[in-house]
C-alpha positions in Angstrom: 0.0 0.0 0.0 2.8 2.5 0.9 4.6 1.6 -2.4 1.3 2.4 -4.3 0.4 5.7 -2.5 4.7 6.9 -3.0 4.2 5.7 -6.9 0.6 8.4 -6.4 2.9 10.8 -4.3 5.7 10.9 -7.7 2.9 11.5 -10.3 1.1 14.4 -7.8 4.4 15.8 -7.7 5.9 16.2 -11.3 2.4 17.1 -12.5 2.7 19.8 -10.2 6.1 20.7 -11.3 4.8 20.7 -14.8 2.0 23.3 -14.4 4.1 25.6 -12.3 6.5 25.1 -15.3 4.1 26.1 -17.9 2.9 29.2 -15.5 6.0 30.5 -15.2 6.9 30.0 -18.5 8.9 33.4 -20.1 6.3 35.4 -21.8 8.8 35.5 -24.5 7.8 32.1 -25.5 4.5 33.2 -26.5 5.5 36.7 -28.1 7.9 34.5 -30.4 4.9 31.7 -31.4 3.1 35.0 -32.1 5.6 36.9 -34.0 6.2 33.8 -35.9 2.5 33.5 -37.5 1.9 36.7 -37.7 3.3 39.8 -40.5 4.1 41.4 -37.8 5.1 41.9 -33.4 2.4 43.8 -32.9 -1.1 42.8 -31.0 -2.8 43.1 -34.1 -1.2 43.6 -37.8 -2.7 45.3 -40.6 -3.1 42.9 -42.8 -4.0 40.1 -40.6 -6.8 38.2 -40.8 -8.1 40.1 -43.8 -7.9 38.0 -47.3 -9.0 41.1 -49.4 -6.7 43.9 -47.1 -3.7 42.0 -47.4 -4.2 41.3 -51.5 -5.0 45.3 -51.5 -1.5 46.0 -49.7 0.4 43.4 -51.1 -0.4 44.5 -55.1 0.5 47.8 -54.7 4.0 49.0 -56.2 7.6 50.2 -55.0 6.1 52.9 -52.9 9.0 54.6 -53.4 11.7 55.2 -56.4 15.0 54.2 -56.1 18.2 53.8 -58.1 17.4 50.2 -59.4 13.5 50.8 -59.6 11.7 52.2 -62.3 8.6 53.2 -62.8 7.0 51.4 -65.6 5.5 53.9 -68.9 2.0 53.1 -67.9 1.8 54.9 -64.9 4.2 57.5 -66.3 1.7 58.2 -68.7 -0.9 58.4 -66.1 0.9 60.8 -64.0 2.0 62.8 -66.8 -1.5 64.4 -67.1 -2.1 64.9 -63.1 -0.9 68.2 -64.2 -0.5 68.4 -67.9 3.2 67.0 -67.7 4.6 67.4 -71.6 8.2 65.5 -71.5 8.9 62.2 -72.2 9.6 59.8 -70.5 13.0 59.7 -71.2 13.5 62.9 -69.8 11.9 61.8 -66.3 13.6 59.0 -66.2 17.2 61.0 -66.7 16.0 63.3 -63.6 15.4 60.4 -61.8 18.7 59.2 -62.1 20.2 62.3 -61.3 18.3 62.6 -58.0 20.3 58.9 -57.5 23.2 60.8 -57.8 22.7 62.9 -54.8 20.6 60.9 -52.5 20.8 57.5 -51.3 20.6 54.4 -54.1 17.9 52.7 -51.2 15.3 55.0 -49.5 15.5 54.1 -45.6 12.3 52.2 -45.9 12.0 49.0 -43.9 9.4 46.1 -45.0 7.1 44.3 -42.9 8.3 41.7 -41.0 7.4 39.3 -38.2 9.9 40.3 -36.1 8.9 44.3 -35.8 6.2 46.4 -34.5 6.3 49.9 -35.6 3.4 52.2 -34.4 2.9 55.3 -37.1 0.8 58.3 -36.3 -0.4 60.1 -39.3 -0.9 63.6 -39.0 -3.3 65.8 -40.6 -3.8 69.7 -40.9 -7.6 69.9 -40.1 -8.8 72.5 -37.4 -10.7 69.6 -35.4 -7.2 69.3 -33.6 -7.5 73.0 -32.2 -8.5 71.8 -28.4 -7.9 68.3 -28.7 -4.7 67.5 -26.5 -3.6 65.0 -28.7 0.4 66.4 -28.6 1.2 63.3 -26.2 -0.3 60.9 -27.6 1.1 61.8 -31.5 4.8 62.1 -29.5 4.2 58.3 -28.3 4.4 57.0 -31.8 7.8 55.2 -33.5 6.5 57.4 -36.8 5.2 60.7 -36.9 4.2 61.8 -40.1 3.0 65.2 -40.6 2.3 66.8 -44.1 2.7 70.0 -46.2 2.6 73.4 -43.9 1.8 72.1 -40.6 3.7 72.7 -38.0 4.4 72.4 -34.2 5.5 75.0 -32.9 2.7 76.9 -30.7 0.3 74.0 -30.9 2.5 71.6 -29.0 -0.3 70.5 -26.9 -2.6 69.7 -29.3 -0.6 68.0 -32.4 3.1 67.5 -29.9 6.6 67.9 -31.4 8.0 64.8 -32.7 8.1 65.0 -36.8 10.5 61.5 -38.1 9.1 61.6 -41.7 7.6 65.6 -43.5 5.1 65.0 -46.7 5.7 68.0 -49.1 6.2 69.0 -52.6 7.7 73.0 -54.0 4.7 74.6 -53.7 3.8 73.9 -49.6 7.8 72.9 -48.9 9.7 74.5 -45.0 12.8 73.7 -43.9 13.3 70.7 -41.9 15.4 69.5 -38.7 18.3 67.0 -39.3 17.0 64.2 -38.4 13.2 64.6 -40.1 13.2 62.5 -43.5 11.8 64.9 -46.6 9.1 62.9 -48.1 8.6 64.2 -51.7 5.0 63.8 -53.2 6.1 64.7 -56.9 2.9 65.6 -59.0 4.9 66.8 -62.2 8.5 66.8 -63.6 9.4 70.1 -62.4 9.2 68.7 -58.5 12.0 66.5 -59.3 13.8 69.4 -60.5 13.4 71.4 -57.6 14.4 69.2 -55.5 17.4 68.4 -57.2 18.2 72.2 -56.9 18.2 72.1 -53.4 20.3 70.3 -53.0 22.4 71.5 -55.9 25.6 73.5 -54.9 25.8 76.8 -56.5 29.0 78.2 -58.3 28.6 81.2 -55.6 29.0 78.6 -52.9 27.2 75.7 -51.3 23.4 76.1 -51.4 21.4 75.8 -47.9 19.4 72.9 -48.5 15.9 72.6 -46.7 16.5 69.0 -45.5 18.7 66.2 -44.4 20.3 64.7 -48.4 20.7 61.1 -46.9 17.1 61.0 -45.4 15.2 62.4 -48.8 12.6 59.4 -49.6 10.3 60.4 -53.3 7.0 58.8 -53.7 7.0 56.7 -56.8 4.7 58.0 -59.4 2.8 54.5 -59.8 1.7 54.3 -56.0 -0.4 57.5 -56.5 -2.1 56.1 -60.0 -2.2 52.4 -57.7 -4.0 54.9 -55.0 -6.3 56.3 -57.4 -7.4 53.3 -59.1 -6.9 50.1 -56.2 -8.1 52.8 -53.0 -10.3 55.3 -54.8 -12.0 53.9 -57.5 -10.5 57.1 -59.9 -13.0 59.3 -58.1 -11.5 62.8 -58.1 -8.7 63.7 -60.2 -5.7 62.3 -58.5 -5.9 61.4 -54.1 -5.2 64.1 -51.9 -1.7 64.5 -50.1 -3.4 63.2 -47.1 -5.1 60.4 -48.6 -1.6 58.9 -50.3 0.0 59.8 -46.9 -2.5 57.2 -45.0 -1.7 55.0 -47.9 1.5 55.1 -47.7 2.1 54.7 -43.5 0.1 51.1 -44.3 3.1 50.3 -46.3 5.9 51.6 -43.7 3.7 51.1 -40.1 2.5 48.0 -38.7 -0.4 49.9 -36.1 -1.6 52.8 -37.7 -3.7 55.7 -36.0 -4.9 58.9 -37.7 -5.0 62.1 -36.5 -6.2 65.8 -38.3 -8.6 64.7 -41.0 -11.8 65.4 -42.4 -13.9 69.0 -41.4 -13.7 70.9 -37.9 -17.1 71.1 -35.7 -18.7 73.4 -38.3 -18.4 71.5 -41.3 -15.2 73.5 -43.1 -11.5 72.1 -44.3 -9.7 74.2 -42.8 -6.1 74.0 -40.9 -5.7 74.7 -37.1 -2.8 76.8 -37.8 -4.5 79.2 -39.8 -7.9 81.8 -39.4 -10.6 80.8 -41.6 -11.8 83.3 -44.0 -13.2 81.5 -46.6 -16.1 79.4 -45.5 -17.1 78.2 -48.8 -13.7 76.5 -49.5 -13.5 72.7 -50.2 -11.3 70.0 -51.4 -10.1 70.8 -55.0 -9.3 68.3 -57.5 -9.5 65.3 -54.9 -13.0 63.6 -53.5 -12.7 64.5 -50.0 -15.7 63.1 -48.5 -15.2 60.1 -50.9 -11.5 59.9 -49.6 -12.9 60.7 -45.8 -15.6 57.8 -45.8 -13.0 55.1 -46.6 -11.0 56.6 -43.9 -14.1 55.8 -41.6 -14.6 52.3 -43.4 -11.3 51.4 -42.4 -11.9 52.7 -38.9 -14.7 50.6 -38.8 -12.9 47.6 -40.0 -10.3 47.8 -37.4 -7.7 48.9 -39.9 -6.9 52.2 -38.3 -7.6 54.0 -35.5 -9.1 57.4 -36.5 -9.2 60.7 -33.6 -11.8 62.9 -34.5 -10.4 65.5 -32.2 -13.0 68.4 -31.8 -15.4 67.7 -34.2 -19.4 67.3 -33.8 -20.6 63.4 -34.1 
């Protein structure tokens, strides 16, 4: 009997052993059998989970150019008309390899993996961030991404400091800090020029270039026509810069949240940096409630996280 109950005592014992085993276990066990089927370290990925997302994402092209990539005639031809471009393509793609001559052969661009989680805050220019206290919370992101004229500088509290990647093109271009990448939206020929003039030196002496040469990135023609036909359905005549910005931080972020888009509490696109005088003024060329509504689909669907900030429901 004592033999049986000692065999029954051994059992009891290394059972036990096992479960405290299993409940101490290092949580980084379970954060590698994560990481290793999902696209990403994150909670939750963008494309998981999500046949028609992650086909959407996946078939879009080279979101940015490079010295090896080229941008195929098709969309060339596509983009040349966003603005009544008349050169060849010949001549855009000897600019483009001039750029490559100055700036790095590779943007800095890093693709999705299982082993990263990079959190991207996209920010807006809309006057619903007037009031919001957001600053923080932008701050707290791996990516900040801000976009043409907006700026922090007096509206810390609201929209916070940190700026690791500036959207512009010529016409809304400031000078950035050091360590802020210049994203380039080219919408003609003559953008690529500019910017190789800035960072041109002069035969008076070296020009005072707006940005940091080895962290210039330049949005590929073809992921604004994939933008307007794959996101919008061609609605409008090319996306807004905010639009291809949100489009693009799904292709460099793995969590993405949205901040300073869409109308203020009254209904107008306006920016919180600036007085409103004209009430009646809308989006332009671009579908902006077509462009807003997906932004709220993909709220909806978990894709995003969008902040209203002060703005009626």
């Amino acid at each position: 009997m004592l033999s049986t109950i000692g065999k029954i005592w051994v059992v009891v014992t290394l059972l036990c052993i096992t479960a405290i085993g299993l409940l101490t276990r290092p949580s980084w066990s379970l954060s590698a059998f994560y990481r290793e089927s999902s696209s990403c370290a994150c909670r939750k990925c963008l494309t998981d989970g999500d046949p028609w997302f992650g086909e959407l994402i996946s078939g879009a092209p080279k979101p940015f150019l490079s010295r090896k990539y080229v941008t195929p005639e098709g969309a060339f031809n596509w983009w040349k008309h966003v603005q009544n471009e008349g050169r060849p393509y010949s001549f855009f793609n000897t600019t483009v390899h001039n750029l490559f001559q100055i700036f790095p052969p590779t943007p800095p661009f890093i693709e999705s993996s299982p082993s990263r989680c990079i959190t991207c805050a996209v920010v807006g220019n809309s006057g619903n961030l007037k009031g919001s206290h957001y600053g923080a919370l932008i701050d707290y992101h791996d990516i900040v991404i801000r976009m043409n004229r907006g700026r922090t500088k007096g509206y810390e509290e609201d929209v916070g400091t940190k700026t690791t990647h500036h959207v512009m093109y010529p016409e809304s271009a400031i000078n950035l800090g050091n360590t802020t990448h210049l994203v380039l939206f080219p919408f003609k020929i003559n953008d690529l020029l500019w910017l190789l003039r800035s960072f041109t030196p002069r035969e008076n002496g070296p020009v005072k270039t707006i940005a940091n040469k080895d962290l210039v990135m330049i949005l590929n023609p073809g992921f604004m026509k994939y933008v307007h036909e794959n996101w919008l359905g061609k609605k409008g005549r090319y996306p807004s810069t905010g639009f291809m910005t949100l489009a693009l931080s799904m292709h460099m972020c793995d969590e993405v949240n949205v901040f300073g888009f869409g109308a203020d509490r009254d209904g107008n696109w306006n920016h919180y940096f600036e007085v409103l005088r004209n009430k009646n003024y809308r989006t332009g060329p671009h579908s902006g409630t077509h462009e807003y509504e997906l932004i709220q689909q993909l709220h909806e669907h978990k894709k995003i996280q969008l902040f209203r900030g002060c703005r009626s429901q």
